[in-house]
C-alpha positions in Angstrom: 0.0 0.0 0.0 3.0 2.3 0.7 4.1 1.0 -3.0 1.1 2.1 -4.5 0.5 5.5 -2.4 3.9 6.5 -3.8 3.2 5.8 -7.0 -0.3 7.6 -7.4 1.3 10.5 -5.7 3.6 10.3 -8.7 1.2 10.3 -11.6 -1.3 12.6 -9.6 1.8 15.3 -10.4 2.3 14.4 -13.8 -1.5 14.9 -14.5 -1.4 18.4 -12.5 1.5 18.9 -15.1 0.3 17.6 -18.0 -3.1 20.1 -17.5 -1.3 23.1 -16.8 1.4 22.5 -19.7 -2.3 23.1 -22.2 -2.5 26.9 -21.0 -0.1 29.7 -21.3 -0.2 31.1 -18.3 0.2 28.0 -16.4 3.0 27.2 -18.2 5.0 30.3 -16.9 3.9 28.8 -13.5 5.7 25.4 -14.5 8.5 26.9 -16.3 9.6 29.7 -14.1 7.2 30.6 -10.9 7.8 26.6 -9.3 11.6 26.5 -10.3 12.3 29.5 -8.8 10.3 28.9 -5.6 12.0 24.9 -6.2 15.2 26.3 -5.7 14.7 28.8 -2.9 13.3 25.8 -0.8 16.4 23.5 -1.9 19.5 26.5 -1.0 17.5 27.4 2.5 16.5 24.0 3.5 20.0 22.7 2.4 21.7 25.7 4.5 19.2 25.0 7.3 20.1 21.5 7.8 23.7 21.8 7.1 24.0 24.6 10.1 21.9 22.7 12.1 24.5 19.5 11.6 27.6 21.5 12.0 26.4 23.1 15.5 25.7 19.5 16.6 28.2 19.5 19.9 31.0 17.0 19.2 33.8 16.9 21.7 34.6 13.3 21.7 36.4 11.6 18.6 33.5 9.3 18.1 34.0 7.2 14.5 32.9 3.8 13.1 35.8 1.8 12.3 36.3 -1.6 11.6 40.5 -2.1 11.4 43.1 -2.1 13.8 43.7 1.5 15.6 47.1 3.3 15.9 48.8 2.5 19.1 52.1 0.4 19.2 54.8 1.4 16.8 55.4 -2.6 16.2 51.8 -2.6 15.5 50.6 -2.4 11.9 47.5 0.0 12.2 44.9 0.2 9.5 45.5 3.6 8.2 42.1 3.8 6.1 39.5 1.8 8.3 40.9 3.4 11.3 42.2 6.6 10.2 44.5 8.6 12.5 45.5 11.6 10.8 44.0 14.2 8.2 45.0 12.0 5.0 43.6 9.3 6.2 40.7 10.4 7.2 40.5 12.3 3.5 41.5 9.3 1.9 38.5 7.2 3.7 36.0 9.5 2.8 36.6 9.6 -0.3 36.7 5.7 -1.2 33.1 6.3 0.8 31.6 8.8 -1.3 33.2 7.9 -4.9 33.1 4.3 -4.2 30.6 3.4 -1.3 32.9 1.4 0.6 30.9 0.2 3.6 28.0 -0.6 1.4 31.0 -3.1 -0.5 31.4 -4.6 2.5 27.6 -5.3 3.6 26.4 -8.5 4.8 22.9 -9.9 4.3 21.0 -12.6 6.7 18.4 -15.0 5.5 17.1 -17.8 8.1 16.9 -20.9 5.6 14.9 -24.4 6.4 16.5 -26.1 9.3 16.4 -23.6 10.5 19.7 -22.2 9.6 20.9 -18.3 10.0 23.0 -17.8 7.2 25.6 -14.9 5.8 25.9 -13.8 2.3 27.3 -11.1 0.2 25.2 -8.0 -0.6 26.8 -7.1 -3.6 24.2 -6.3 -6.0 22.5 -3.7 -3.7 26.0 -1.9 -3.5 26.6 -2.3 -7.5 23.3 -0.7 -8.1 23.5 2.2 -5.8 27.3 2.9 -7.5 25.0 2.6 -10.6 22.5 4.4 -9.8 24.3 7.4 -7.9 27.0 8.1 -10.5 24.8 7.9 -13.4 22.3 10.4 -11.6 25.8 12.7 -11.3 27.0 12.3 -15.0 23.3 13.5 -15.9 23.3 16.5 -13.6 26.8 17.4 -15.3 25.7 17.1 -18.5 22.6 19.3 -17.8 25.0 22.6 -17.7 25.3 22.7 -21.5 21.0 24.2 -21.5 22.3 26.3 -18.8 25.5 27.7 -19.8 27.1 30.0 -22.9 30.1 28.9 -24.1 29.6 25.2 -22.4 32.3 24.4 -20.3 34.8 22.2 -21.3 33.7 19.3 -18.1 30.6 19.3 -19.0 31.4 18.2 -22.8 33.8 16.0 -21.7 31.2 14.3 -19.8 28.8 14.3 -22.8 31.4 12.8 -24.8 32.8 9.9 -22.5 28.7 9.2 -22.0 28.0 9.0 -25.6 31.2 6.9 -26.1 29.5 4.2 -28.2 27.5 6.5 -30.3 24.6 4.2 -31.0 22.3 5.5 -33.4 20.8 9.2 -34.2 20.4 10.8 -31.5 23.5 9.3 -29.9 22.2 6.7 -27.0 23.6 8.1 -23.5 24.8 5.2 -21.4 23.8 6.8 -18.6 20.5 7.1 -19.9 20.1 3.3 -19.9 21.5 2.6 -16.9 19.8 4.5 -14.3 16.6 2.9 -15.5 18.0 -0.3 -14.8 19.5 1.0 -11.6 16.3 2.3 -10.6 14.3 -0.5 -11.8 16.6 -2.9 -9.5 16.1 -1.1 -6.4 12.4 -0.5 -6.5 12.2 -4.1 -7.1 14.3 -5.1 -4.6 11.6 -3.3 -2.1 8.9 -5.0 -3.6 10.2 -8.6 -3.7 12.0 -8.7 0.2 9.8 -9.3 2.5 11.5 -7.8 5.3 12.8 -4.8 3.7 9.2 -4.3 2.3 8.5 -4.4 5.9 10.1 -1.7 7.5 9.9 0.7 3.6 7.7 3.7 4.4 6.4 6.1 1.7 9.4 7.9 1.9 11.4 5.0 0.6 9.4 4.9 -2.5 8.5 8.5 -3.5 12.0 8.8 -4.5 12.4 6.3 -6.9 8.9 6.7 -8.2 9.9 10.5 -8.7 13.3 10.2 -10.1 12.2 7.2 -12.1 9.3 9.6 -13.8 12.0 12.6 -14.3 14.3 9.8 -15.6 11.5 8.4 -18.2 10.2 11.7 -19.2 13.7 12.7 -20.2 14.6 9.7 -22.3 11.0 9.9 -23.9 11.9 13.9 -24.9 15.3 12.7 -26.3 14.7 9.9 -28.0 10.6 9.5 -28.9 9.1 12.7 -28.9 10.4 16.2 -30.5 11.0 19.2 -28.3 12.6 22.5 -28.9 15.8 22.5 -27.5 16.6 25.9 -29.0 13.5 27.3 -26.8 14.5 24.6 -23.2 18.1 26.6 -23.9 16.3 29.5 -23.9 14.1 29.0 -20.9 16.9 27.6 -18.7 20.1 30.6 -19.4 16.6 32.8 -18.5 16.2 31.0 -15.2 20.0 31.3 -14.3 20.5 35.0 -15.6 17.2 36.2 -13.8 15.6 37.4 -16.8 12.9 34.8 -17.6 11.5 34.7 -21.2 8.1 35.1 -22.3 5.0 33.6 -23.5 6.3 33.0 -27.1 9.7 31.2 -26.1 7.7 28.9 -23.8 4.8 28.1 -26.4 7.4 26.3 -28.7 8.3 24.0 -26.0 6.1 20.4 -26.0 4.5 19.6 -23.1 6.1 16.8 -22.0 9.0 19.0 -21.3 6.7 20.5 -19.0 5.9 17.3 -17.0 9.8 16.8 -16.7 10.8 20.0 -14.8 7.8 20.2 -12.6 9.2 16.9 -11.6 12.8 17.9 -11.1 11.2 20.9 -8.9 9.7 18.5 -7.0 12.3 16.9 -6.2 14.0 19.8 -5.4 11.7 21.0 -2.8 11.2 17.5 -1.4 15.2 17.2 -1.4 15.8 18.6 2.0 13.3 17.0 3.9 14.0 13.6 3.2 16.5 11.0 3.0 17.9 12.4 -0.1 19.6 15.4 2.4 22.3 12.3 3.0 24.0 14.2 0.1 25.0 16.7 2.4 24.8 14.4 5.9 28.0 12.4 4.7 30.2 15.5 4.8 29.3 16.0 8.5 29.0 12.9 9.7 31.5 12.6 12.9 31.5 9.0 12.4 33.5 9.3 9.5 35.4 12.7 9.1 37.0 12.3 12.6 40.8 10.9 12.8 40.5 8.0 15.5 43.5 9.5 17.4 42.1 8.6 21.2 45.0 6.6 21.8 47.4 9.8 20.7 45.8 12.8 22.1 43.8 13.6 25.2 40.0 15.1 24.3 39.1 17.2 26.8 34.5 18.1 26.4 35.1 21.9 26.1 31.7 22.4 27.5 32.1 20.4 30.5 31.1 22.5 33.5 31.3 21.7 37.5 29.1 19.8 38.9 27.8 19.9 42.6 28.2 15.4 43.4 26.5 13.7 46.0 29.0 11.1 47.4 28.6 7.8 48.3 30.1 9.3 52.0 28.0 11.6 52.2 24.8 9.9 51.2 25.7 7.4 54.1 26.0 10.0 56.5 22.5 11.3 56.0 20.9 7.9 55.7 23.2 6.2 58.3 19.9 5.7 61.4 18.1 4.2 58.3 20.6 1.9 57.1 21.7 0.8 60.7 18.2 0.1 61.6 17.7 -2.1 58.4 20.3 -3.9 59.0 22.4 -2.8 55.9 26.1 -2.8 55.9 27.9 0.5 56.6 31.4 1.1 55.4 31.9 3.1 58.7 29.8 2.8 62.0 
């Protein structure tokens, strides 16, 4: 039922879309008024939760490792699990964010006839997140050529490494292909577990439902249906530049076009009030920027403060009649 609620709140936005792309003045709604307001929500929510994270007191070294910490000199530490310097830690974040490194290493349970509690490998959950995240980033980056005039040299480099294979007119985007797949894989893999269909709210499927529609309505304007790209350019160095174009300009864009970026704004405005604000949360997670130097240095709380103790002496002397009349042990008499 969370499955299905998802998905109808889905399509109920790509009907509101596809209505309001038939009249011209709710297409300046849908091609200027909700990306604007889309991306105030996104920068201030973003900033919110980002200041909210770094003021977060941390004055113990406090991260997740799973290797062998520095101590002994005639002890071989594990300088990326267990991190105890500034490289180190640089180098471990990074394998986490560009490679997902703990997700490599992810274990699944099953309890089998018998019954028997077995281990396994999780490796196709961490293959199509690395799929699925970097083919969502190679996207992104090739979206800056409808944005920007000259297009910078990354983002065409991008285009071109995508678009390696050049399969047919219009060239077929690799990327394009795989984050259906990717996405197709992970919804499934909701669906068809029993225990992870458990525990999935509506929040687990929104997502994919809405990247999956923004996702499909962008390979269906590139390779089924015609769209002005002329007039999307346009529309989007308009956004940017703060000098949004008119009624004419956005006539000669389809409507499907329409249905895509009221989806994308969506997104946006959902982004920072979901489990998608991880995007940011892995930066300041103190679980895994912190050096594990414990061992090396002394942390001191910098907010710790005096406080007025009640001794066990002391909380004897006041009870002592009680204590002596129950018959309870005193450490003096």
């Amino acid at each position: 039922m969370r499955a299905v609620f998802s998905l109808a709140v889905v399509i109920i936005l790509v009907l509101i879309a596809q209505v309001g792309a038939g009249s011209a003045g709710m297409r300046y709604l849908l091609g200027v008024i909700i990306p604007y307001i889309a991306m105030a929500v996104f920068l201030i929510g973003m900033v919110y939760r980002v200041i909210k994270w770094a003021r977060s007191p941390v004055p113990f070294r406090i991260p997740v490792t799973c290797g062998q910490e520095k101590s002994l000199p005639w002890i071989k530490s594990s300088k990326l699990d267990n991190p105890h310097t500034t490289l180190g830690v640089i180098g471990r974040m990074a394998l986490e964010i560009l490679c997902f490194r703990s997700l490599f290493r992810n274990t699944k349970t099953e309890l089998r006839k018998g019954p028997t509690l077995t281990y396994g490998s999780s490796k196709y959950l961490w293959l199509g997140a690395l799929v699925f995240h970097w083919s969502f980033l190679i996207i992104f980056i090739r979206h800056f050529k409808y944005f920007t005039e000259p297009i910078p040299s990354f983002v065409l480099l991008a285009q071109n490494l995508d678009g390696f294979f050049q399969v047919g007119l219009p060239i077929v985007y690799i990327t394009d292909i795989l984050i259906l797949v990717a996405l197709t894989y992970l919804l499934f893999r909701r669906l068809l577990d029993a225990k992870l269909r458990y525990i999935s709210l509506a929040g687990d499927y929104i997502p994919l439902f809405l990247i999956g529609g923004i996702a499909v309505t962008g390979v269906l304007m590139r390779y089924f249906t015609k769209t002005d790209i002329v007039a999307v350019k346009q529309l989007a160095i308009g956004l940017v530049t703060f000098s949004p174009v008119g009624a004419d300009v956005l006539g000669q864009i389809s409507s499907i076009f329409f249905i895509h970026i009221f989806l994308v704004s969506v997104l946006f405005i959902y982004f920072p009030f979901s489990k998608l604000v991880h995007l940011g949360g892995v930066f300041l997670s103190p679980t895994r920027n912190l050096a594990n130097n414990n061992r090396m240095e002394r942390h001191v709380n910098p907010w710790d403060y005096p406080v007025k103790v009640h001794t066990y002496e002391e909380w004897e002397d006041e009870f002592r009649d009680v204590m002596k009349a129950a018959g309870l042990p005193l450490d003096k008499e």
